[in-house]
BADREN-324314 format. One record per residue: residue in three letters; x negated, y, z of N, C-alpha, C, O in turn. Coordinates in steps of 0.2 Angstrom, whole numbers, plus 5000, padded with zeros to 4 digits. Layout:
BEGIN
ALAXYZXYZXYZXYZ ...
END
This chain:
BEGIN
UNK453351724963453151764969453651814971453551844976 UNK454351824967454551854967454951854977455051904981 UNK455251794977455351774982455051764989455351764995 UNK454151754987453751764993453851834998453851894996 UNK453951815005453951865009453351885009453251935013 UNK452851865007451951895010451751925003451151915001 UNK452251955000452052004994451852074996452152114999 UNK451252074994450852164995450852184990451152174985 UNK450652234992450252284990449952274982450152304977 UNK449352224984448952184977449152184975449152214970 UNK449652124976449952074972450452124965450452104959 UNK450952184969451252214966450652284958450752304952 UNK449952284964449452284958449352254953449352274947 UNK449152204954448652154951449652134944449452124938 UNK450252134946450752114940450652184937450752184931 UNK450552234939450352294935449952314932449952364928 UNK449352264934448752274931448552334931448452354926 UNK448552364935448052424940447952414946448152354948 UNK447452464950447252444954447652484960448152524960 UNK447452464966447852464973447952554974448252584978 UNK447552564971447452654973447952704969448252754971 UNK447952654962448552684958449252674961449652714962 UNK449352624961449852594965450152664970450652704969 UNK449552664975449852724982450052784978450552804979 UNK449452804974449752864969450552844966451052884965 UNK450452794965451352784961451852824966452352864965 UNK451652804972452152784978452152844981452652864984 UNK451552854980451352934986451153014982451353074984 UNK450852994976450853064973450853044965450353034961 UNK451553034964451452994956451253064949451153064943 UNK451453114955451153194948450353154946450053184941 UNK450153104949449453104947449353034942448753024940 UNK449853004940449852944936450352954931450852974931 UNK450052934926450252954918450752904919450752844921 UNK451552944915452052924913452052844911452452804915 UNK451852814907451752744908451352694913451452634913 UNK450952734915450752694921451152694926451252634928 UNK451552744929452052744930452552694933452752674938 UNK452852694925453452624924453352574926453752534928 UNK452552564924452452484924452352474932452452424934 UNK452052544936451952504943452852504948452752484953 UNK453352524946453752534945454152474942454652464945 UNK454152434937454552404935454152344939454552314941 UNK453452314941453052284946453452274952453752224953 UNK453552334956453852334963454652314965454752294970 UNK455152324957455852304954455752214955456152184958 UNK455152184950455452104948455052084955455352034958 UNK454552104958454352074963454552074969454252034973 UNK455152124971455652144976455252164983455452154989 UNK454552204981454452234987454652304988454952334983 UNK454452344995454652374996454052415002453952385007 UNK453752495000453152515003453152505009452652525012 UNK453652475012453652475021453252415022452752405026 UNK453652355017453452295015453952245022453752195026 UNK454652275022455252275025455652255021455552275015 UNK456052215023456852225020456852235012456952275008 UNK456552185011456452145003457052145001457552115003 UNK456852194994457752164991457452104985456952084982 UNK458152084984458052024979457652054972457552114972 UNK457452014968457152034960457652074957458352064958 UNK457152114954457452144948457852194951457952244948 UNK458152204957458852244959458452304962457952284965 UNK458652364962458652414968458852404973459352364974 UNK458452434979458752424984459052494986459452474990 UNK459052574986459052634987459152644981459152594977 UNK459552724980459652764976459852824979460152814984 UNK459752884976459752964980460152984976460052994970 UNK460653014982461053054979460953124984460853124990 UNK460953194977460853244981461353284977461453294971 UNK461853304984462353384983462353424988462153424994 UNK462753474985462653544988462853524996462553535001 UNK463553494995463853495002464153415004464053365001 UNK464453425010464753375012465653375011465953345015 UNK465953415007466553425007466853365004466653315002 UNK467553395004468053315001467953324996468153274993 UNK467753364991467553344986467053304983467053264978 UNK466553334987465953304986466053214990465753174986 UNK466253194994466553154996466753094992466653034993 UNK467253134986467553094984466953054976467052994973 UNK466453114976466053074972465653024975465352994971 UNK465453004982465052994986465352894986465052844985 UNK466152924987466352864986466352804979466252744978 UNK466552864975466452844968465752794966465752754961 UNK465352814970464652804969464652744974464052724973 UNK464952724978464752654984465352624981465452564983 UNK465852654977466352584973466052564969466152504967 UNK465352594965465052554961464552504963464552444961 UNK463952534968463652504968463752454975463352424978 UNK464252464976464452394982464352344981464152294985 UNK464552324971464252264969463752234969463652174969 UNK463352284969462452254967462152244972461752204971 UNK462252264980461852284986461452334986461052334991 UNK461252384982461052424982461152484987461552514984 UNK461152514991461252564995461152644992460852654987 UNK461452674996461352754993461152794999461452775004 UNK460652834999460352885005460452965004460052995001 UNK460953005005461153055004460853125006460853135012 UNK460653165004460553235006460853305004461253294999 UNK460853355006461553395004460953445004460553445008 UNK460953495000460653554999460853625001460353665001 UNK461753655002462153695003461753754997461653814998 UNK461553714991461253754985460653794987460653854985 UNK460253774990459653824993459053764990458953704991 UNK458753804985458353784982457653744985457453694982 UNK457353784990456953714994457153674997456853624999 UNK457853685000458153605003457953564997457353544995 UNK458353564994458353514986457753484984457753414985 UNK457253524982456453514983456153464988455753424987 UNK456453484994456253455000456653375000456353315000 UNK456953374999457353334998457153264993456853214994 UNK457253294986456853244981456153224982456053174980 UNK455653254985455053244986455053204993454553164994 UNK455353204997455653135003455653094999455153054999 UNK456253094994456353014990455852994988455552944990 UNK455553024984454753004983454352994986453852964984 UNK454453004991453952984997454152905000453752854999 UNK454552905001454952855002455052784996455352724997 UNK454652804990454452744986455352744981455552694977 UNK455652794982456452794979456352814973456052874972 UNK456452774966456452824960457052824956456952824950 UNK457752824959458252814955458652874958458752884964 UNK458952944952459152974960460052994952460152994946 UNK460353034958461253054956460853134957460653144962 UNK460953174953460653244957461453284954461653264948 UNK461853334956462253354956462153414952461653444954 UNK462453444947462253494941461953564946462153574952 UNK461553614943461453674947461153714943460953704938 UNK461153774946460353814941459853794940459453794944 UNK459653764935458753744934458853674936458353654939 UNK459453644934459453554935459153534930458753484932 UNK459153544924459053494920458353514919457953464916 UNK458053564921457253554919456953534925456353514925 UNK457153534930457253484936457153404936456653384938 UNK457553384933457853324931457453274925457253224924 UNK457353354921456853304917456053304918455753264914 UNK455653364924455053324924455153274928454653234928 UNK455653254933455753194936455753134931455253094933 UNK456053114926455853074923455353054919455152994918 UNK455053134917454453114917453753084919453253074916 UNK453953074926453653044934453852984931453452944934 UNK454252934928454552884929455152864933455252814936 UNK455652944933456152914940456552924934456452964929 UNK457052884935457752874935458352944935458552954941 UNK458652974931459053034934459453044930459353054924 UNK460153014934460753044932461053104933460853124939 UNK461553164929461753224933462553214935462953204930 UNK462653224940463453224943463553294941463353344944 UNK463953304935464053374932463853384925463553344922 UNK463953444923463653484915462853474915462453484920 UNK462853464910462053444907461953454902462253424897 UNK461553524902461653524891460853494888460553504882 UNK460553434892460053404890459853364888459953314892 UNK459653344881459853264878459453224883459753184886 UNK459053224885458653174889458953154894458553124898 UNK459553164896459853164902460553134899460853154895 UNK460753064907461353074908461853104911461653134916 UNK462453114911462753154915463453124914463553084909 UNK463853144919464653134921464953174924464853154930 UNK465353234922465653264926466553294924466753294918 UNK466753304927467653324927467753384922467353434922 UNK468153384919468053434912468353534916468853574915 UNK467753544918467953614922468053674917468253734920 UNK468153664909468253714904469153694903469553734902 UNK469253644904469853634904470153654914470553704913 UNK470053654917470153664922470253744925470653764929 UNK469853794921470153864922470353864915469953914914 UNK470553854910471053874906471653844906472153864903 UNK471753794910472553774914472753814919473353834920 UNK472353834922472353874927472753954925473253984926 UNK472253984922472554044920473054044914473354094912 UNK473153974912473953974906474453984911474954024910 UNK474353934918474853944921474954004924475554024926 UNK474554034925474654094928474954144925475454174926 UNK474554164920474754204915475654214911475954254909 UNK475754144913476454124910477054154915477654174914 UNK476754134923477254174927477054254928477354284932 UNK476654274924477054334925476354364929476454414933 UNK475554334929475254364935474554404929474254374925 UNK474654474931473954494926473654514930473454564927 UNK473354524938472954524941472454474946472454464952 UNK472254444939472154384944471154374945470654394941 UNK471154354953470354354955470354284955470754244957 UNK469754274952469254234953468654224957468154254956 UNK468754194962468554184968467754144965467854094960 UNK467254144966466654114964466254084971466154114977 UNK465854014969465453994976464754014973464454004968 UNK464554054980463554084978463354034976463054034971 UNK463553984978462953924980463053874971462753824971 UNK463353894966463653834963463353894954463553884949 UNK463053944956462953984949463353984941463754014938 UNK462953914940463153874930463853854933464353884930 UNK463853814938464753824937465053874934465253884928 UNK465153934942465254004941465254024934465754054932 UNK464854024930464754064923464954034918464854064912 UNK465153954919465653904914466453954919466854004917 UNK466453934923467253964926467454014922468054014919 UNK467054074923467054144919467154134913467754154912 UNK467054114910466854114902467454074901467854104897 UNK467654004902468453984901468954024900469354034896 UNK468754074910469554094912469454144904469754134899 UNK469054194905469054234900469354224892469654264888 UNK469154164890469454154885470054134885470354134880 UNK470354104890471054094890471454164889471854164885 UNK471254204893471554274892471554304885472154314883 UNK470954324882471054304877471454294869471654334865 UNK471554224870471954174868472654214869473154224865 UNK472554224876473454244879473354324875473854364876 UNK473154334873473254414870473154474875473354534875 UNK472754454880472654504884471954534886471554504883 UNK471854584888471054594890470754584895470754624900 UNK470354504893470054494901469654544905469454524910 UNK469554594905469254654908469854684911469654714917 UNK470554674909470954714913471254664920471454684925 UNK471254604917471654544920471354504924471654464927 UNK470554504924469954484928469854484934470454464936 UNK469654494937469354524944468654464948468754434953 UNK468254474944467554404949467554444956467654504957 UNK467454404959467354394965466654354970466854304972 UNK465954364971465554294974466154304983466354354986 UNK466154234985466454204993465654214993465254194989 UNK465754245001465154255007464754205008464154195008 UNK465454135009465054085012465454015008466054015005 UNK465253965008465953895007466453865010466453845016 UNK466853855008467453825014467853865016467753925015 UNK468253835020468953875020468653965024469054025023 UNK468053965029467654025031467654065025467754125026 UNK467554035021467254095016467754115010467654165008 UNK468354075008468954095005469454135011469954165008 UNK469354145017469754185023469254245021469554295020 UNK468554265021468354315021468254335013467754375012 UNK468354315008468554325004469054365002469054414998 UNK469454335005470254395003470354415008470854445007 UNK470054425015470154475020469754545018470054595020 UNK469154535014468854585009469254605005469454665006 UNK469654565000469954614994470554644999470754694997 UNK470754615005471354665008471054725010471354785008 UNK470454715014470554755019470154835013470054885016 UNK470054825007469754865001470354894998470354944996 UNK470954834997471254874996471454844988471854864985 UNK471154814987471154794980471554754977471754704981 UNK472054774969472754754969472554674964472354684958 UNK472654604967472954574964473654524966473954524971 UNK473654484961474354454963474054384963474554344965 UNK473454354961473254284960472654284963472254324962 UNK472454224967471854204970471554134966471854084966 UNK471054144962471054074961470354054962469954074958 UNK470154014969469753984971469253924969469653864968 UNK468553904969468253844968468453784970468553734967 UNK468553794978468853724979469253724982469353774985 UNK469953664984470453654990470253704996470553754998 UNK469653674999469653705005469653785005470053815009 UNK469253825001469253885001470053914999470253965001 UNK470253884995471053904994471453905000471953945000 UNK471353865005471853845010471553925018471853955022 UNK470753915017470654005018470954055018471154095022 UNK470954045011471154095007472054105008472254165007 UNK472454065009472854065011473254075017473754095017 UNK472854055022472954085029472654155028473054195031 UNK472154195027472154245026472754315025473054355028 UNK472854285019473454295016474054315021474154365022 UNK474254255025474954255027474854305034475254355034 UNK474454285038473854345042474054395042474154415048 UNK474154435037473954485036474654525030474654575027 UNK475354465032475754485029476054485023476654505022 UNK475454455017475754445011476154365012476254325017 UNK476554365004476854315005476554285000476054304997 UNK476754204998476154154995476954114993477354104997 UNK477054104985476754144981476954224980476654254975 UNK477254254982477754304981477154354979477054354973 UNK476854384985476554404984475754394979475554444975 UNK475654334980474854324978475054244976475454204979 UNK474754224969475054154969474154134970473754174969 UNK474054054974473354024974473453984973473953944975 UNK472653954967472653894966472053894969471853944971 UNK471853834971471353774972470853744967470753774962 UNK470653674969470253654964470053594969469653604974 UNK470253504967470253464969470553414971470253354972 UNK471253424974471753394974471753344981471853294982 UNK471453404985471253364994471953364997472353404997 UNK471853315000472453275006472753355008473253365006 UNK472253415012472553445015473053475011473653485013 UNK472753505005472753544999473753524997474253564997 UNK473653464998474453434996474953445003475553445002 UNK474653455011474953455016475253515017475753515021 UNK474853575012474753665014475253685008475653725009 UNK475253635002475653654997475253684991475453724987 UNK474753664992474253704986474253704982474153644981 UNK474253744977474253714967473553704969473353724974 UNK473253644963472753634963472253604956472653614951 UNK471953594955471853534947471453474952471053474956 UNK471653434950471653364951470953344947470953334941 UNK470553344950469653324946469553244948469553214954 UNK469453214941469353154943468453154945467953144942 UNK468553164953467853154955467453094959466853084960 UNK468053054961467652974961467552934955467252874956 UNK467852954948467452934941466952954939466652924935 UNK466853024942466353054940465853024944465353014940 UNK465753004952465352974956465152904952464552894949 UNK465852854953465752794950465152794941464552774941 UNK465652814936465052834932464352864931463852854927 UNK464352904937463652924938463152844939462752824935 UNK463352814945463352764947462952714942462452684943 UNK463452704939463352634932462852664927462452624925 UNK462752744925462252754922461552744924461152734920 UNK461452744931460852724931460752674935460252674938 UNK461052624934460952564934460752544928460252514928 UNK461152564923460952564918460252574916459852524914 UNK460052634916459352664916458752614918458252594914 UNK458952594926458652564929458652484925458052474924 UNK459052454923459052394920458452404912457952364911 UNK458552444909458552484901458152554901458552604901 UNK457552564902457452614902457452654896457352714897 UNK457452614890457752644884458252654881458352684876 UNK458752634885459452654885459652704883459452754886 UNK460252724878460452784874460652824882460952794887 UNK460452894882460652934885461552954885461752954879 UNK461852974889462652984887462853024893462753024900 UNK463253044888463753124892464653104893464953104888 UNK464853094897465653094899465753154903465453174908 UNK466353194897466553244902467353214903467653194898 UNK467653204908468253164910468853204913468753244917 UNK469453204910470153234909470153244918469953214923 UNK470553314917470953354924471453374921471653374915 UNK471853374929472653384929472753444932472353454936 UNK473153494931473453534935474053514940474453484938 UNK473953534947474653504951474753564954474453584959 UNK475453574950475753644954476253624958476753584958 UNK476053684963476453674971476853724974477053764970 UNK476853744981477253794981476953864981477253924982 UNK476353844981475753904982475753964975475554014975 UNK476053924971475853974964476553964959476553984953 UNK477053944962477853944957478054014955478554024952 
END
């Protein structure tokens, strides 16, 4: 049957052995169908290759959809995007994207589309309140890998080693000679933000210094290079003495440096800036940066839940994956 194009509805019942009603519930309101009923209507619609539209049949056994939800649309994010269509380019599977800019009912809004939509495999990217997120999704019968930190056994995840990432960052600063250095933070990214903090901190530390004196957090207003220009157009225009910017991503760095020069200061003379990412621009502008392997971190999201989807007993696993520092003319 699996090959029949006149595959319904029923039929996908009747191999689930419930009835047609459960099934709509699977598809339409699964909070009302018990965790194993569930799967089973669910691994039915997988070997039988329908599809609620009762379109565009994919072959047995394979997905056809998988959702991926991130904050934004940047080059970073991009480059997990890609990671994630190098993998599954091989299977025919498709990925349908939604971007949140961290505001908590997009997101909501968002995952409950996919479910609507009969999607139960999804990449969701780390955030405040992901993982208890994540896991009542699974307990629905969906699939959820996290593109980022995960401190939850029940969950997959893959993401670029961000503890190692600002403690490179302030060895190297620290070594040239900078002990006032700001930490520029994204609203929108929190558990980041307070992994950031606590690294840089301890690096300081480490160096024998008092991160309270050599600190300075900073929340950017907005993301993108907009909100690293009005991030340090604030600390100018306040008045506030540092000699280091060190920024969430490439783009707010490369803000953050046109601000800068704006307004006078010299780069690194005056202010050294790092980045975070290792974007085409990033290298055009001169920016130190760390290099985040973020199309493995896509790519491996990727395979895990293929995985998942293959295996739904499959051992749960965590990859945190090596970054580089690349210093440029922004911070010598």
């Amino acid at each position: 049957m699996a090959g029949d194009t006149t595959t319904s509805i029923a039929d996908v019942a009747k191999h689930a052995r419930v009835s047609v009603g459960t099934v709509s519930n699977a598809l339409n309101h699964p909070e009302r169908v018990s965790t194993s009923t569930l799967r089973r209507v669910r691994a039915a619609i997988d070997e039988l290759g329908w599809t609620p539209s009762g379109r565009a049949r994919k072959a047995p056994g394979r997905l056809e959809t998988i959702g991926v939800v991130l904050v934004d649309a940047s080059s970073s994010r991009a480059a997990v995007l890609e990671g994630v269509q190098e993998r599954i380019g091989r299977t025919g599977v498709e990925a349908l994207t939604a971007f949140t800019d961290g505001d908590d009912e997009r997101l909501l809004g968002a995952l409950n589309a996919f479910e609507r939509l009969g999607m139960h495999s999804i990449i969701l990217e780390s955030g405040e309140g992901t993982d208890q997120l994540a896991e009542s999704l699974t307990s629905r019968g969906m699939a959820v890998v996290i593109a980022g930190a995960s401190a939850s056994r029940r969950l997959s995840a893959a993401a670029a080693d961000d503890d190692a990432a600002s403690r490179l960052t302030i060895e190297h600063l620290l070594a040239n000679g900078r002990r006032r250095i700001v930490l520029a933070q994204d609203a929108r990214e929190p558990a980041r933000s307070a992994r950031r903090t606590s690294a840089s901190r301890k690096a300081v530390v480490d160096a024998g210094l008092d991160p309270d004196a050599v600190l300075i957090e900073h929340l950017l207003p907005a993301g993108g290079a907009a909100g690293g220009r009005a991030g340090s157009d604030f600390l100018l225009d306040r008045r506030v003495q540092f000699d280091a910017l060190v920024l969430p991503d490439d783009s707010s760095a490369i803000g953050a440096w046109q601000s800068l020069v704006d307004q006078g200061r010299t780069v690194p003379g005056d202010v050294a800036v790092i980045g975070c990412g290792d974007s085409a621009e990033s290298a055009a502008v001169g920016i130190s940066t760390v290099r985040m392997p973020l199309h493995a971190v896509g790519y491996q999201c990727a395979d895990m839940l293929l995985t998942q989807r293959r295996d739904p007993r499959s051992a749960r696993v965590k990859q945190v994956l090596p970054v580089e520092l690349v210093i440029r003319g922004s911070s010598r």
